[in-house]
C-alpha positions, 0 to 999 in steps of 0.5 A: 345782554351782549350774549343773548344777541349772539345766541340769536345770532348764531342760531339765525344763521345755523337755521339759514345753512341748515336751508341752504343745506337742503336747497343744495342737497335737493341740486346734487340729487337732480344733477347725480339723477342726469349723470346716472343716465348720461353713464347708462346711455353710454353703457348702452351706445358706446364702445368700451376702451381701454380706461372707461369699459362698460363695466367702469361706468357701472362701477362708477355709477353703483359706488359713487352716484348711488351712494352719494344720492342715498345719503343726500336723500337721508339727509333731506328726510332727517332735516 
């Protein structure tokens, strides 16, 4: 009996992560969109220096943004 309850337990909570999963997943896509355009407003107004060129701002936005949304959204379709 003792290990019925905690396979209802344990699943419970996985279903409850698994929902926060996709309400937090669902956050980040919406922040990464805004930073996406924060970088191309900056690849557009701003002078490029010595450490944060245009092309890093690129860079940035193709390898980190890109990615990390295309893998949120795969996630949110799978689940």
């Amino acid at each position: 009996m003792f290990i019925n309850m905690y396979l209802h337990v344990r699943t419970y909570k996985m279903g409850k992560n698994r929902k926060h999963m996709k309400k937090l997943r669902k956050k980040r896509i919406n922040s990464m969109e805004k930073q996406i355009d924060e970088h191309e407003e900056k690849i557009e107004h701003e002078k490029g220096r010595k450490d944060t060129t245009k092309d890093y701002w690129k860079k940035e936005i193709d390898e980190k943004f890109l990615k990390q949304k295309d893998e949120d959204e795969k996630y949110l379709e799978e689940n």
